[in-house]
C-alpha positions in Angstrom: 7.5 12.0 -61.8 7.4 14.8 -64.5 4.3 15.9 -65.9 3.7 17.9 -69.4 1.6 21.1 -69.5 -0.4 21.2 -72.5 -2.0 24.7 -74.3 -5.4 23.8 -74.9 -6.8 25.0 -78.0 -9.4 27.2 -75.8 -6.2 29.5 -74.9 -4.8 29.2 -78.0 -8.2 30.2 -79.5 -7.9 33.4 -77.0 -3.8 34.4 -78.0 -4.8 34.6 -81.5 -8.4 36.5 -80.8 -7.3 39.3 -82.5 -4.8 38.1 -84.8 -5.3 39.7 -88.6 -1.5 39.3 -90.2 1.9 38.0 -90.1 3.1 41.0 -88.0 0.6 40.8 -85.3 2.8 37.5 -84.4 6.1 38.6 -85.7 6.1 42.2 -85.6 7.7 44.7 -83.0 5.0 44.5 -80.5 3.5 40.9 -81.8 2.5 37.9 -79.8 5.7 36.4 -79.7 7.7 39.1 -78.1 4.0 39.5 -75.3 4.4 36.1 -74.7 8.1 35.7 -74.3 8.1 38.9 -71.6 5.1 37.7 -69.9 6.8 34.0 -69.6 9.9 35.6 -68.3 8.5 37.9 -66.1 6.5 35.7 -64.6 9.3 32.9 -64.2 11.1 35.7 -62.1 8.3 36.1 -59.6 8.0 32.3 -59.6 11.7 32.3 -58.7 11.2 35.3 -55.7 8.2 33.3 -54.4 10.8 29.9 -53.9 13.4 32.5 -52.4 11.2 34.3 -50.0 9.0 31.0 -49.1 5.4 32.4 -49.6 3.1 33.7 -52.3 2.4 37.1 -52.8 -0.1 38.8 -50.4 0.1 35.7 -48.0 -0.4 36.7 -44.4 2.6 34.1 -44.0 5.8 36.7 -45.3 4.7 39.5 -42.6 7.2 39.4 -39.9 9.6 36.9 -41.7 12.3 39.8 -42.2 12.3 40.1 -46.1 9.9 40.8 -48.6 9.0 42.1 -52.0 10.1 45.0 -53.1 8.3 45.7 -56.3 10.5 45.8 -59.5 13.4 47.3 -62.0 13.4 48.1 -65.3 15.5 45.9 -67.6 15.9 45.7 -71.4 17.5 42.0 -72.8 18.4 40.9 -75.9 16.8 37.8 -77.7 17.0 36.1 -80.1 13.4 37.8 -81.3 15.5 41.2 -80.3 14.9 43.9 -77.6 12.7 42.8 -74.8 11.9 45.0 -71.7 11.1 43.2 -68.6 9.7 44.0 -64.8 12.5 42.1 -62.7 11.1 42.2 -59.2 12.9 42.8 -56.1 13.3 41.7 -52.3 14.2 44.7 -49.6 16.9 42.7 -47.9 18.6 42.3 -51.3 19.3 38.7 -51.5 17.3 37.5 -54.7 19.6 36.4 -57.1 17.7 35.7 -60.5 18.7 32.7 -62.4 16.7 32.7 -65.5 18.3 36.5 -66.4 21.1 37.3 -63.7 22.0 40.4 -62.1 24.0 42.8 -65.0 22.9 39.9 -67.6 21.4 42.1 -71.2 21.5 39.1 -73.1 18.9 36.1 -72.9 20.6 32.7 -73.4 20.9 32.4 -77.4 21.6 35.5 -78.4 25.6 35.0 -78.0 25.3 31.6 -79.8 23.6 33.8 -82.7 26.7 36.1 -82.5 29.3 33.2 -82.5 27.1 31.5 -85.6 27.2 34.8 -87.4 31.3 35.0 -86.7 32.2 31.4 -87.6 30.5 32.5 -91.3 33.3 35.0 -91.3 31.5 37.9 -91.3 33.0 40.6 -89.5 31.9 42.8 -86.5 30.5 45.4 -88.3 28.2 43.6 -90.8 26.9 41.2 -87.4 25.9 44.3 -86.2 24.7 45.4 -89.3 23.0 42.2 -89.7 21.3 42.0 -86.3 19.7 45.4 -86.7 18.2 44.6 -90.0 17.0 41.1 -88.8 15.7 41.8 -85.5 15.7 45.5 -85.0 18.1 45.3 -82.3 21.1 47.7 -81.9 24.5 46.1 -80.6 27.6 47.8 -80.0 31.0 46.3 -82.0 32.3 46.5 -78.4 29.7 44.1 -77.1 30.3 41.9 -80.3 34.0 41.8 -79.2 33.6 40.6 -76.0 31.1 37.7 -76.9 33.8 36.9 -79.4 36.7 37.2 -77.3 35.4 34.7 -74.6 35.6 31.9 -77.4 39.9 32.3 -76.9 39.7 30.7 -73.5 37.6 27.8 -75.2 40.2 27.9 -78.2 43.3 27.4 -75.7 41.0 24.2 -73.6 40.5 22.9 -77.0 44.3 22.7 -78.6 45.3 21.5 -75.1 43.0 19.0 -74.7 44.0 15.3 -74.3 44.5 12.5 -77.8 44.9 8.9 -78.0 47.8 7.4 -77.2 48.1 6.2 -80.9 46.6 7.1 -84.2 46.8 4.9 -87.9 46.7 8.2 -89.9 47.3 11.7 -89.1 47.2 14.2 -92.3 49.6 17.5 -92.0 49.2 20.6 -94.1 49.0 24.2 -93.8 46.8 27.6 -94.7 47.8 30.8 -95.1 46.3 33.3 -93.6 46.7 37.5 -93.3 47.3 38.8 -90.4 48.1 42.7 -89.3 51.7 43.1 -87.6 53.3 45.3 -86.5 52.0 47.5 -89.2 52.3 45.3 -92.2 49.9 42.7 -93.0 52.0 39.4 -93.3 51.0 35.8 -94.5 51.3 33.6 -91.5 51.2 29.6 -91.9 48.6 27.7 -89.5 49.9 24.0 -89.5 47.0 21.7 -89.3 47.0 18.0 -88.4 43.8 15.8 -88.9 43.2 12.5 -87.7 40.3 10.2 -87.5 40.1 7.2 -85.6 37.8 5.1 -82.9 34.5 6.6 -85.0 35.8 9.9 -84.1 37.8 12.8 -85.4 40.4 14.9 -84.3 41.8 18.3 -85.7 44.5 20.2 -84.2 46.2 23.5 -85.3 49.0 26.0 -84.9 49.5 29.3 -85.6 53.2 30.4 -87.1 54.0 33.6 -84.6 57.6 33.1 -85.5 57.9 33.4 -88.9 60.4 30.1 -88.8 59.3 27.6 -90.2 61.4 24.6 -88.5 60.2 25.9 -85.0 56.5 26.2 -85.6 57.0 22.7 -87.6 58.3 21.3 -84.8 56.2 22.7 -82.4 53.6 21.1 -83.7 54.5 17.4 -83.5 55.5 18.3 -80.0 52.4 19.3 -78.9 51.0 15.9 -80.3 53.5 14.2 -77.9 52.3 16.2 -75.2 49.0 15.9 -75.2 49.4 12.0 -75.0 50.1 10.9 -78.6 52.8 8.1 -78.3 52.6 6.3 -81.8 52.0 7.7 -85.7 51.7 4.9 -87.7 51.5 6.8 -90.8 51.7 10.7 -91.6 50.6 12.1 -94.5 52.3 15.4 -95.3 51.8 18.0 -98.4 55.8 18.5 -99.5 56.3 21.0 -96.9 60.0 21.3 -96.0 61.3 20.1 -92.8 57.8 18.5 -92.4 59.0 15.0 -92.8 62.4 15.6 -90.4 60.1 17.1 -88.1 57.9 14.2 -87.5 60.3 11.2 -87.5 62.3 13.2 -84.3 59.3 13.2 -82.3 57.4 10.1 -83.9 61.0 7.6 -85.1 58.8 4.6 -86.1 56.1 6.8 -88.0 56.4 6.7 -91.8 55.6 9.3 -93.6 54.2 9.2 -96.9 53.8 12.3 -99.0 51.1 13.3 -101.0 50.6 11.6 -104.2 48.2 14.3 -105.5 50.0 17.5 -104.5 52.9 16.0 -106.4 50.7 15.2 -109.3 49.6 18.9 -108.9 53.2 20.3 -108.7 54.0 17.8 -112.0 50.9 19.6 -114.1 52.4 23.2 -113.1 55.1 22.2 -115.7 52.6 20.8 -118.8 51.1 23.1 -121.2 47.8 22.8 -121.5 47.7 21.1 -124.7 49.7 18.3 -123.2 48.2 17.9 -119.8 45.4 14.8 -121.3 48.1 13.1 -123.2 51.1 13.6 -119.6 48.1 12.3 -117.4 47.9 8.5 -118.0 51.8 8.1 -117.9 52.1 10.1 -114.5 49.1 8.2 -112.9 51.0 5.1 -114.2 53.5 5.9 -111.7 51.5 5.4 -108.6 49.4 3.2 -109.5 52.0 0.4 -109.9 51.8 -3.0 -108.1 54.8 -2.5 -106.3 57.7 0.2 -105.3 59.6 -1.4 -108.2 57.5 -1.2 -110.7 56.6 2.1 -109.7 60.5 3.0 -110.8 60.1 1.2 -114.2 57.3 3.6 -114.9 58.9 6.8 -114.0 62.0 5.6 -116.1 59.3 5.2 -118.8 57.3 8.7 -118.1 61.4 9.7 -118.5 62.3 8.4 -121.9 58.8 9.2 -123.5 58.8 12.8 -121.7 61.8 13.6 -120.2 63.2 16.0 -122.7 60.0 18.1 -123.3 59.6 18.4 -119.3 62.9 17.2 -117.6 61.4 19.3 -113.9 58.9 16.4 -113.7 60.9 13.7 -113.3 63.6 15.7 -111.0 60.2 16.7 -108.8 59.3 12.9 -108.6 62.8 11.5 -107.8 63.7 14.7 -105.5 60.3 12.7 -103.4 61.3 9.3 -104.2 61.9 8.5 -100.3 58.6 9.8 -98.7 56.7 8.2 -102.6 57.6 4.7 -101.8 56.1 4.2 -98.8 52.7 3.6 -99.6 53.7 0.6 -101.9 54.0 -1.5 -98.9 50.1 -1.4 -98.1 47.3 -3.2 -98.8 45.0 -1.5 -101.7 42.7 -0.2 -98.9 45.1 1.6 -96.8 46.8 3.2 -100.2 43.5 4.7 -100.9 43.8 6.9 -98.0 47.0 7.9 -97.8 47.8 8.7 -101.4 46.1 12.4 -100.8 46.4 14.9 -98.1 42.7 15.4 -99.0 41.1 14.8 -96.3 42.5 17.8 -94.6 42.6 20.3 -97.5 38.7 19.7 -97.4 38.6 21.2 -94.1 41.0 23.7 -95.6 38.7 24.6 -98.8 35.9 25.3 -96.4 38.1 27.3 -94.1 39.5 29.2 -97.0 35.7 30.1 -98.2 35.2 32.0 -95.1 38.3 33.5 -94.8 38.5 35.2 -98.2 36.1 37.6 -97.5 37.4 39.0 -94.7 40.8 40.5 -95.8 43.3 40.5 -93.0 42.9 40.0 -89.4 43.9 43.0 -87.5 46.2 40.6 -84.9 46.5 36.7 -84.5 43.2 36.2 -81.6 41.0 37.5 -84.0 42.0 35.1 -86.4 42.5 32.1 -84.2 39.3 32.9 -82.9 37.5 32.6 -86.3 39.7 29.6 -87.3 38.4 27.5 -84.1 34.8 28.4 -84.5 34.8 27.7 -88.5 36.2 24.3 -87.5 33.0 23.9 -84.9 31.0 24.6 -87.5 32.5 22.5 -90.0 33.0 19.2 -87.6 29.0 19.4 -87.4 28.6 18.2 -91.1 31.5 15.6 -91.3 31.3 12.4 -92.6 33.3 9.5 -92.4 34.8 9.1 -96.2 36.0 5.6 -96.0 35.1 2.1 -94.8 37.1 2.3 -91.6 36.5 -1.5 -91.0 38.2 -3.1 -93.4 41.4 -0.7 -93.0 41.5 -1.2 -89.3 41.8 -5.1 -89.8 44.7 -4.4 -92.2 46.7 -1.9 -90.0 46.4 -4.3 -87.6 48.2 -7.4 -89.9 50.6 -4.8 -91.3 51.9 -3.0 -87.8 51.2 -5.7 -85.2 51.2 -4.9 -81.3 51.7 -0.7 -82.3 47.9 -0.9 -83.8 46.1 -1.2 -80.8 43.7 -3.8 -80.9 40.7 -2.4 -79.2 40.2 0.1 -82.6 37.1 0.5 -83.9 
């Protein structure tokens, strides 16, 4: 049986007896920080008392072989900032605090604060910076470091942990990021797959250390493999090279289907501005045909009306033909998602928001590092974009016994 503790208004009334302004709560030596190191401090003696098995002064500790020793000096960090504390002591030695442990400075919270402040993609120095001006508190870059640096062992649990056996869609692409090596700062690729299935979503990532393409390309369907991915019913990729090849010699049934809009994207790149309104209609045309078929007879059209002006276009389009086609074969509602890449490059945009700011990274942990908590942050405000019900019914008409059937 639990039972709530409830401040009556009578102590209330007494806490705020002399309370005039905002800083007498807030301030350096305000309520709030008094209350907080009297809580704490007397949740430590309330701790000794359970480990030495008597209140203080009772007749009951003398002879029993340990008892209090009176108290240490200790300064914490909280979230409100510094607070110094009385942590008492036992002479044999053998209290172990839980609420603030032995060589613990910082009060639960105050390394989530950190993290939060990281995953925004500000850098050590302005998080110090930052915590100074907000709560008066002084923290060494070192200290900021470590906090940060504890996230890589959570980073390596997370790109190792197990998938589903099979996923309906799983969107590829990639961001480039700038990273410090040896002595020159380079732009490395980190390959990105994003999947969503079973009301859930799952995002995995790579970092390019080798500066070769095919191998990090590869790598990362492998990985997919190993962690327990067996089936890829479709994959949606962004027209990187050796993307598509990569994927069918891990995944053999999986079709890949590239994306529509990056294409449409890579089409524009060729259209003067003038033209772009007029080009638009007979490009859309294209993919929005009933049928792989028709979808030629409009190309051949987009050809003859603008072949000469813009002959790259309709090389771009037929150089993609293969991996273009695919989606032809699907219902309306399955099209819709797997005509764009999207749904990862939204991930992407945010990611790219917070890394702008920040220059280069001076080696690859401190970018991975920022990478995986800037994904944290941004899985807490997804949304499921499409009706997931109706495309799960027609994955399972279109593939048969490789949808599993307990989807939802």
């Amino acid at each position: 049986m639990t039972t709530t503790s409830t401040i009556t208004p009578e102590l209330l009334d007494q806490l705020l007896a002399n309370y005039k302004k905002l800083e007498d709560l807030t301030g350096e030596d305000g309520l709030f920080k008094q209350l907080k190191k009297a809580l704490i401090e007397r949740a430590l003696g309330a701790e000794l008392t359970e480990h030495l098995g008597y209140e203080k002064g009772d007749p009951v500790g003398r002879g029993s072989g340990n008892s209090r020793n009176g108290s240490s000096s200790k300064t914490v960090l909280t979230e409100d900032g510094e607070v110094e504390i009385a942590v008492p002591r036992d002479r044999a030695g053998s209290f172990e605090p839980q609420l603030i442990g032995k060589g613990q400075t910082r009060f639960d919270g105050f390394d989530d604060k950190i993290l939060s402040l990281y995953a925004r993609g500000m850098t050590v120095r302005e998080i110090q910076g930052h915590l100074a001006e907000l709560y008066g508190t002084e923290v060494s870059p070192d200290l900021i470091s470590r906090v940060t640096d504890a996230v890589l062992e959570e980073v390596r649990e997370w790109q190792n942990r197990p998938l589903d056996r099979v996923y309906p869609v799983v969107f590829f692409d990639a961001l480039r990021v700038k990273i410090r090596d040896e002595g020159l700062v380079k732009n490395k690729a980190v390959y990105g797959a994003r999947a969503q299935f079973r009301r859930r979503e799952e995002r995995t990532w790579a970092l390019d250390r080798t500066s070769r393409r095919r191998q990090i390309l590869a790598q990362v369907v492998n990985e997919l493999k190993a962690r327990g991915v067996n089936d890829i019913l479709i994959a949606v990729v962004d027209g990187l090279k050796g993307f598509p090849e990569a994927i069918t010699s891990v995944f053999p049934q999986t079709t890949v289907q590239t994306c529509i809009v990056h294409l449409i994207r890579n089409s524009l790149a060729f259209v003067s501005w003038k033209d772009r309104k007029a080009i638009l209609p007979s490009i859309k045309a294209i993919y929005r045909a009933e049928n792989a078929d028709m979808a030629l007879v409009r190309l051949e059209e987009f050809e003859a009306e603008w072949g000469k002006r813009y002959p790259a276009i309709g090389q771009t389009w037929r150089r993609a033909w293969e991996h273009v086609v695919p989606f032809f074969a699907f219902a309306p509602g399955i099209r819709k998602m797997i005509y764009t890449t999207n749904a990862v490059e939204a991930l992407h945009r945010s990611l790219r928001k917070i890394i702008k700011t920040r220059g280069s990274f001076p080696n690859d942990d401190a970018a991975l590092k920022l990478l995986y908590l800037a994904i944290k942050n941004a899985g807490l405000r997804w949304r499921r974009g499409v009706e997931w019900t109706t495309a799960m019914g027609q994955f399972a008409i279109q593939f048969g016994e490789r949808f599993p059937g307990t989807a939802r």
